[in-house]
N, C-alpha and C positions, 0 to 999 in steps of 0.2 A: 225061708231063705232071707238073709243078710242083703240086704241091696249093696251093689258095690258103688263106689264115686270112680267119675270116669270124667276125662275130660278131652274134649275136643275143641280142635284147633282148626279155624277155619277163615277166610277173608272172602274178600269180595271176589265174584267170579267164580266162587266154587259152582261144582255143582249142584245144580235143587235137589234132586232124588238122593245124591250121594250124602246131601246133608239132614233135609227134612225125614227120611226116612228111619235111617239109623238112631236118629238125637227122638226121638218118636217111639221109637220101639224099644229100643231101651228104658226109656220113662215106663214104657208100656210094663213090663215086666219088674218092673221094682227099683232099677236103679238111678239115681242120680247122676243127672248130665251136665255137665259145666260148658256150655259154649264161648269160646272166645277167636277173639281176633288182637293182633297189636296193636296198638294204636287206639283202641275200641273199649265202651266201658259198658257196663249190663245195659240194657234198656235202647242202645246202637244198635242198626242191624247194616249188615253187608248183602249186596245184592247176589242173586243167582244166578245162573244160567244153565239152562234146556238141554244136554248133548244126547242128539238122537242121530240113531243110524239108518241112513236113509239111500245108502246105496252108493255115495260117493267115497271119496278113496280118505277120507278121514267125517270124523262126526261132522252135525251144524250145531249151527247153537243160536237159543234163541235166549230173548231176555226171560227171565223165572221170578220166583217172589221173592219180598224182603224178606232175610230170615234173622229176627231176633234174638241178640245175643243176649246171657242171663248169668254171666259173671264180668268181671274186670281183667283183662289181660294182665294189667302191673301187678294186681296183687293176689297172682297161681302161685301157691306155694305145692309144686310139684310132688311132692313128699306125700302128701295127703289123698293121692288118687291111686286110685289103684289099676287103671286101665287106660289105656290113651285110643283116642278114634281120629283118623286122619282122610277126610276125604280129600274126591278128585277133584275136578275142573282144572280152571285157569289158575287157584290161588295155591296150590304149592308150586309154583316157578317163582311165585314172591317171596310167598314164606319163608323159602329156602335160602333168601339172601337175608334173613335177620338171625344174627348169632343167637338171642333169647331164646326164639323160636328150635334153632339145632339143639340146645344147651336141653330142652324140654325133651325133647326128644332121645338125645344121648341117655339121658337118665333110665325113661322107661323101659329103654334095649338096655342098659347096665344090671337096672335092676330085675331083668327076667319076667316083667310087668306083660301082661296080656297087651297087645299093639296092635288092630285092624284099621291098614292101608286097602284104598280102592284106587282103582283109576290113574291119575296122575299122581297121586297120596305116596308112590314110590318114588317121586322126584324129592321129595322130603326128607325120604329115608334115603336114597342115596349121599345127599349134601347132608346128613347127616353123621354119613361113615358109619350108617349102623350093619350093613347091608353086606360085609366080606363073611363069605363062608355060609352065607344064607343062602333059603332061597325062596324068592317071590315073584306073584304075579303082580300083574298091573297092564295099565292098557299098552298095548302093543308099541305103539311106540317111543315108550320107556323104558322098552328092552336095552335099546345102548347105554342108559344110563344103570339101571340093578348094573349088568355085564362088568360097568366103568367100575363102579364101586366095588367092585369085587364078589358081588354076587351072580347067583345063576338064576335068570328068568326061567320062570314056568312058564309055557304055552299051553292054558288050557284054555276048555269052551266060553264065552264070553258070558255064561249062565252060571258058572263053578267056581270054586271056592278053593284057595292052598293054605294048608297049614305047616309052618314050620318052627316046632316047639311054643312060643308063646305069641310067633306075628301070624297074622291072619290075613291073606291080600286078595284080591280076584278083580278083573280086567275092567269090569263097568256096573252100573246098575242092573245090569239084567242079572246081574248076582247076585243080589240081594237077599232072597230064601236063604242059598246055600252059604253065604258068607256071614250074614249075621246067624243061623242056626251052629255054623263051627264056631264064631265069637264066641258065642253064646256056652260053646262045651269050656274053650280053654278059660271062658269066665269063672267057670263051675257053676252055671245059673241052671238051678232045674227048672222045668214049670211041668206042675199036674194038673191034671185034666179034675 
């Protein structure tokens, strides 16, 4: 197997599991992960945070680790990845206000690019306009926004995984198995035992 080059786009506040995990397992299996932030150059890192579910009517959050970054935001030349990974937390409600950032993303949904959003990762993709006629998960509270965009939220279990053609989305880190194992199909990534 071909490792693929993949790039994820992430800032401060994301979340830890939704980043440390994915940008890990990935590597794990062969492929090439570009982490970036705007602003941010390799060897930067942007800080984390904890959302766990603990019985109250939305997650908490705690502070998480620094998670270094290992590319240059200014100089993604988008053309050259072949997959995009977008986690949760707090940092797509910013990302979403930097046109580069849409621009990166418009491309991947243009070109029919494999796309795994988690969590808040659908706040991206809605300010993106990639999101009409689709349909994705994400955490529950970002149903009014897919809906706004013109797509149709999935309600599935907070452990599960939606596929729809090449985006790959599911509501939080307790998905993790299942949402990186379907990346993992529309990647075309085997792995043998």
């Amino acid at each position: 197997m071909a490792g693929k080059k993949i790039l994820m786009i992430t800032g401060d506040y994301t979340e830890d599991y939704e980043t440390m995990v994915p940008f890990q397992a990935l590597l794990m299996v062969g492929h090439t992960v570009h982490a970036v932030c705007p602003g941010k150059k390799a060897g930067e890192s942007v800080r984390t945070a904890i959302h766990d579910f603990e019985g109250d009517q939305t997650y908490s959050e705690k502070p998480g680790h620094n998670f270094t970054l290992n590319a240059d935001f200014a100089s993604i030349e988008v053309g050259g990845y072949d997959a995009l990974v977008i986690p949760g937390g707090r940092a797509p409600e910013y990302l979403r206000l930097n046109p580069e950032v849409l621009v990166m993303v418009q491309h991947f949904a243009r070109a029919g690019k494999p796309i795994a959003a988690i969590c808040h990762g659908a706040q991206l993709l809605s300010a993106a306009g990639v999101l009409a006629g689709r349909s994705c998960s994400a955490y529950p509270a970002c149903a009014p926004e897919v809906r706004a965009a013109g797509g149709e939220y999935a309600e599935i279990p907070v452990d599960q995984a939606h596929v729809d053609g090449n985006l790959v989305t599911a509501p939080a880190w307790p998905a993790h198995p299942d949402w990186l194992a379907k990346f993992l199909q529309v990647l075309g990534t085997r792995i043998e035992p």
